[in-house]
C-alpha positions as CSV (number, residue, x, y, z in Angstrom):
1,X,0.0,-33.2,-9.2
2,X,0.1,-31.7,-5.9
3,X,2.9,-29.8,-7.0
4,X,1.3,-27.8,-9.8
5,X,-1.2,-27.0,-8.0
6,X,0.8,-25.5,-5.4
7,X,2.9,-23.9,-8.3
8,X,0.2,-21.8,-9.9
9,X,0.2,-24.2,-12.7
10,X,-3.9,-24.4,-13.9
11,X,-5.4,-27.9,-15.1
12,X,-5.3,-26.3,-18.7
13,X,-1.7,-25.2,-18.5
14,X,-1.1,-29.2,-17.1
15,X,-3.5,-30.5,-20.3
16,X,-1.7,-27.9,-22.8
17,X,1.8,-28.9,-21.4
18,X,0.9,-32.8,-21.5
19,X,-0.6,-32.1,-25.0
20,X,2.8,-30.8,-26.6
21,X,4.3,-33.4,-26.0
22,X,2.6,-36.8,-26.5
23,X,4.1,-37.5,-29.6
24,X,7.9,-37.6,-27.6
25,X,9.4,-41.0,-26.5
26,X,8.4,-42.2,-23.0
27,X,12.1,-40.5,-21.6
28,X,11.4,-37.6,-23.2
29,X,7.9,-37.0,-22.0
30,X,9.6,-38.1,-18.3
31,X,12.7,-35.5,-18.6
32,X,10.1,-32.7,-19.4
33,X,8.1,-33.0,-17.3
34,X,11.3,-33.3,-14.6
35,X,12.0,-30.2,-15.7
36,X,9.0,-28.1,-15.6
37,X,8.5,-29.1,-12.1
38,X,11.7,-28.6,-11.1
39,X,11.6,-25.1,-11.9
40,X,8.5,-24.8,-10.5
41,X,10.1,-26.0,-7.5
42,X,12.9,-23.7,-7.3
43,X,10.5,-20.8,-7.8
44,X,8.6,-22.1,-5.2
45,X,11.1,-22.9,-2.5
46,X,12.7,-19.0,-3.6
47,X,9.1,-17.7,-2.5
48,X,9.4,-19.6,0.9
49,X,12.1,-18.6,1.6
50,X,11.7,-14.4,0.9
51,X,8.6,-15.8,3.2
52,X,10.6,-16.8,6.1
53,X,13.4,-14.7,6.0
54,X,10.7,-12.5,6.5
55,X,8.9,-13.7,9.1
56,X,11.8,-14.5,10.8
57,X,13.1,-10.4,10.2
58,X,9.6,-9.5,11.5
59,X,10.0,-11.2,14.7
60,X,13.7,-10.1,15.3
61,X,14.5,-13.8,15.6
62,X,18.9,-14.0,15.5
63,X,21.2,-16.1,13.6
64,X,21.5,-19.0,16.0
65,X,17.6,-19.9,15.9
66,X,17.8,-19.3,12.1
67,X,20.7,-22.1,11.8
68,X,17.8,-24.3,13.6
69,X,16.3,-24.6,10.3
70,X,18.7,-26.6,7.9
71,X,16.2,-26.6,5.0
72,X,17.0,-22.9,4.2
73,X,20.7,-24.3,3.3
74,X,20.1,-27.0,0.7
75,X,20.3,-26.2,-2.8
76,X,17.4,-25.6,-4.8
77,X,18.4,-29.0,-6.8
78,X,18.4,-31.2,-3.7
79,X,14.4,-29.3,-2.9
80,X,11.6,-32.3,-2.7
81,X,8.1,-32.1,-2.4
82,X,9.3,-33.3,1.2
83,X,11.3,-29.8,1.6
84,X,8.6,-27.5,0.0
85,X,6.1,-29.1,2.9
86,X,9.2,-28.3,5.7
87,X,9.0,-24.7,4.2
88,X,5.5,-24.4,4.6
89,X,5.6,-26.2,8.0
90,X,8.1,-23.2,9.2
91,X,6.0,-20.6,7.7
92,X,2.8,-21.5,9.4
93,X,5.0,-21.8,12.6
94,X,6.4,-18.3,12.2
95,X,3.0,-17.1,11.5
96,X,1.7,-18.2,14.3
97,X,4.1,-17.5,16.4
98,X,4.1,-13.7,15.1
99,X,0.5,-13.3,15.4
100,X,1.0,-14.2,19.2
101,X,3.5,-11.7,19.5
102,X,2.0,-8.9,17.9
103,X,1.4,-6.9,20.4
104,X,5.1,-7.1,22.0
105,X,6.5,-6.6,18.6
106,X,4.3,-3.4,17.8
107,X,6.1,-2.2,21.8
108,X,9.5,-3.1,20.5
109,X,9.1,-1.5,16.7
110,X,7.4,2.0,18.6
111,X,10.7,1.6,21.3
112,X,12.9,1.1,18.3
113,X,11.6,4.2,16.3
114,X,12.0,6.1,19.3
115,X,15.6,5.4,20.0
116,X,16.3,6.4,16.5
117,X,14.6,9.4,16.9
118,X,16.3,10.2,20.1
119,X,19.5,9.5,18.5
120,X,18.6,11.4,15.9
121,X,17.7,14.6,17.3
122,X,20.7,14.1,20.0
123,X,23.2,14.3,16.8
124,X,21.4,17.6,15.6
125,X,21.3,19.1,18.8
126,X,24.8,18.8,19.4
127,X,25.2,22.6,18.1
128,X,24.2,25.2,20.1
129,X,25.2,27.2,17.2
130,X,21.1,25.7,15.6
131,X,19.5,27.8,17.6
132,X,20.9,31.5,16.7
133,X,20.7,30.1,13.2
134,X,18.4,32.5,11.1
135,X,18.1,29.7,8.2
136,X,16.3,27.4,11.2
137,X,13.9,27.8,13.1
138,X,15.1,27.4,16.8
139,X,11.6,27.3,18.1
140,X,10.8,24.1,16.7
141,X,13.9,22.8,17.3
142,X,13.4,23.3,21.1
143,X,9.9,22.1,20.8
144,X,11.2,19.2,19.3
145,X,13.7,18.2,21.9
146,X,11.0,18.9,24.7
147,X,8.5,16.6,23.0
148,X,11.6,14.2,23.3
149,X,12.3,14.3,26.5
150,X,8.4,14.0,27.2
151,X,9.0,11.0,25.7
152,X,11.9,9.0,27.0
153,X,10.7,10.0,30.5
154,X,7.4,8.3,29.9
155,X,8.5,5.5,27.7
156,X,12.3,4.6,28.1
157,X,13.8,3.0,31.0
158,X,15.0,5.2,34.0
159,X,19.0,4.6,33.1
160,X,20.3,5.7,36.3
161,X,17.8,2.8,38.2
162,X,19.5,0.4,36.3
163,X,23.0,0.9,37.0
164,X,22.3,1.3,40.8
């Protein structure tokens, strides 16, 4: 029963479902029941894994640590009770693991946004022509390319350092 509970399926839904159909043959009774919890299953192991392919987007983790978890692979018809608990084990690992990283991975999404917006503003201000637009207004546009360069000096890497 562990599995309708996990599933979202109330006692009363079990006691309606069980109710329907105990006139049926003993195989009958068997191969509905297989079923309903089979698709319970699928949905289930289809929410874990939205989980971790989440988790595992969150934390910026690659393909070759991704392959380390063969469970994501199987079919949904091959899915025990055995792989819905190896689901769950990964997501409380990724969890954790992300709620120890937290602060590095709040750096790394700010250095991230930042790049972007450097590259970004690099592609725009590749015309000169921007600023003797009268449709624009240059001023802002300089402002914004100061505030930029404010910023990588602060917060990116010293390029030049690195290559030395």
């Amino acid at each position: 029963m562990r599995v309708w509970a996990r599933a979202g399926i109330s006692d009363q839904e079990q006691r309606v479902f069980f109710a329907e159909g105990a006139d049926l043959p003993h195989a009958a009774k068997f191969a509905r029941v297989k079923e309903k919890l089979d698709s319970a299953m699928q949905a289930l192991v289809q929410q874990r894994r939205a989980q971790i392919i989440a988790l595992w987007d969150a934390l910026k983790i690659g393909d070759q640590e991704r392959s380390l978890f063969p469970a994501l692979h199987e079919p949904y018809t091959n899915i025990t009770e055995a792989g819905l608990i190896a689901h769950d084990d990964e997501i409380d690992k990724l969890e954790k693991s992300k709620e120890a990283r937290q602060e590095v991975l709040t750096r790394v999404d700010t250095y991230q946004e930042l790049l972007n917006e450097r590259d970004t503003l690099r592609d725009a201000t590749r015309h000169p022509s921007r600023l003797l637009d009268r449709n624009t207004n240059s001023f802002r546009w300089r402002k914004a390319e100061e505030r930029l360069q404010h910023l990588e000096l602060r917060i990116l890497p010293d390029r030049s350092s690195v290559h030395a």
